[in-house]
C-alpha positions as a Python dict, from the first residue, in 0.01 Angstrom:
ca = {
    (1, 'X'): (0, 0, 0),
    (2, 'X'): (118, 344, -88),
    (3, 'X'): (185, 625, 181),
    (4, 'X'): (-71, 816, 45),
    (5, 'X'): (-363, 531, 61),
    (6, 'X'): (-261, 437, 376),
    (7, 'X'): (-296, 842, 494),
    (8, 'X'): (-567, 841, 334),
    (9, 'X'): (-687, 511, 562),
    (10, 'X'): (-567, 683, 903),
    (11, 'X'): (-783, 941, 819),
    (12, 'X'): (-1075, 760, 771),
    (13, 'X'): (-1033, 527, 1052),
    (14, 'X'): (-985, 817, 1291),
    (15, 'X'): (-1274, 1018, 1143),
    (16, 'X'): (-1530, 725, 1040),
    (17, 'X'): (-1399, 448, 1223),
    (18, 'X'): (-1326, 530, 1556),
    (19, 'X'): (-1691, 688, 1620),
    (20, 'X'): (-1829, 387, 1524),
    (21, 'X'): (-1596, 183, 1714),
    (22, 'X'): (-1711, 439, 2032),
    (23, 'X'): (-2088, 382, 1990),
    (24, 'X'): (-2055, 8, 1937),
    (25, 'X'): (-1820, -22, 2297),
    (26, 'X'): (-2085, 218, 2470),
    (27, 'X'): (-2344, 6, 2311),
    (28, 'X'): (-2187, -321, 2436),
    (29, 'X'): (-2071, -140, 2823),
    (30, 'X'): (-2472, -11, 2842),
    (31, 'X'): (-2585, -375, 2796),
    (32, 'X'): (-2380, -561, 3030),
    (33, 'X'): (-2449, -278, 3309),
    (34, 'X'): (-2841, -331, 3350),
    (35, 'X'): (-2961, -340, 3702),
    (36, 'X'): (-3030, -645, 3798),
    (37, 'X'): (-2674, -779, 3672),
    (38, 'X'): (-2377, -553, 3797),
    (39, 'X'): (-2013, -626, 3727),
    (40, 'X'): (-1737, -567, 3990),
    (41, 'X'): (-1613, -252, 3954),
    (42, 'X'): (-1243, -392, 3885),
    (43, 'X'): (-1434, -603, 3587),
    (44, 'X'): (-1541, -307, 3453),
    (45, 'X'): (-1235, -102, 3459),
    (46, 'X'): (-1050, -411, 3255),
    (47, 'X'): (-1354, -403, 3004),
    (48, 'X'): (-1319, -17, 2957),
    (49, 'X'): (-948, -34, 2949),
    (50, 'X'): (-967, -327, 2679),
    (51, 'X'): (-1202, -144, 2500),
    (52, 'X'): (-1033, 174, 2522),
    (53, 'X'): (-678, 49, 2350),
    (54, 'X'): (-775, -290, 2209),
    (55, 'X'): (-876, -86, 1854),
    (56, 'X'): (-495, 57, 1842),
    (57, 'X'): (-348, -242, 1797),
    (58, 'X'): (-508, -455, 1470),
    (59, 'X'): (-435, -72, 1330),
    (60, 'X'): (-94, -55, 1395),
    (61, 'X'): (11, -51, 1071),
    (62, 'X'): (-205, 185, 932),
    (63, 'X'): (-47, 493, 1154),
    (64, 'X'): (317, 353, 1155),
    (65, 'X'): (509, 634, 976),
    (66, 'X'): (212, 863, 889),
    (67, 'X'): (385, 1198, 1105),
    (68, 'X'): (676, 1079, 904),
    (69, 'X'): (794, 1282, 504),
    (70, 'X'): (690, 1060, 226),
    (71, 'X'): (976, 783, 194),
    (72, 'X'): (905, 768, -163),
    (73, 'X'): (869, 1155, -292),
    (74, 'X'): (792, 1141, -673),
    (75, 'X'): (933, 1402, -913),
    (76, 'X'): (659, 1603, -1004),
    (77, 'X'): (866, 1702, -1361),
}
């Protein structure tokens, strides 16, 4: 994959995906935390902590090297 298609994917995971990644994990915390069943608070902390990194790392290496010049300028002559 070229740098610029994979920019071009960091950008669209950070502006489409990661929303939808945020509803679906609220979705999923709202459901296990009804009333009548109540995780342990330590339970819950792991689940939001999972939740909260575990989309970084399948992406990986979509944002390695993005900050980073083009390693591959073309001549534009």
């Amino acid at each position: 994959m070229t740098y610029k298609n994979r920019k071009r994917l960091a950008l669209f995971v950070l502006v489409i995906g990661l929303p939808v990644y945020i509803v679906f994990a609220v979705t999923i915390m709202s459901n296990m935390m009804t009333d009548a069943i109540r995780l342990p608070l330590w339970i819950e902390l792991v689940v939001y902590v999972a939740l909260g990194i575990g989309w970084a790392f399948p992406l990986k290496w979509v944002f390695k090297g993005i900050g980073q010049p083009d390693p591959e300028p073309r001549d534009r002559n």
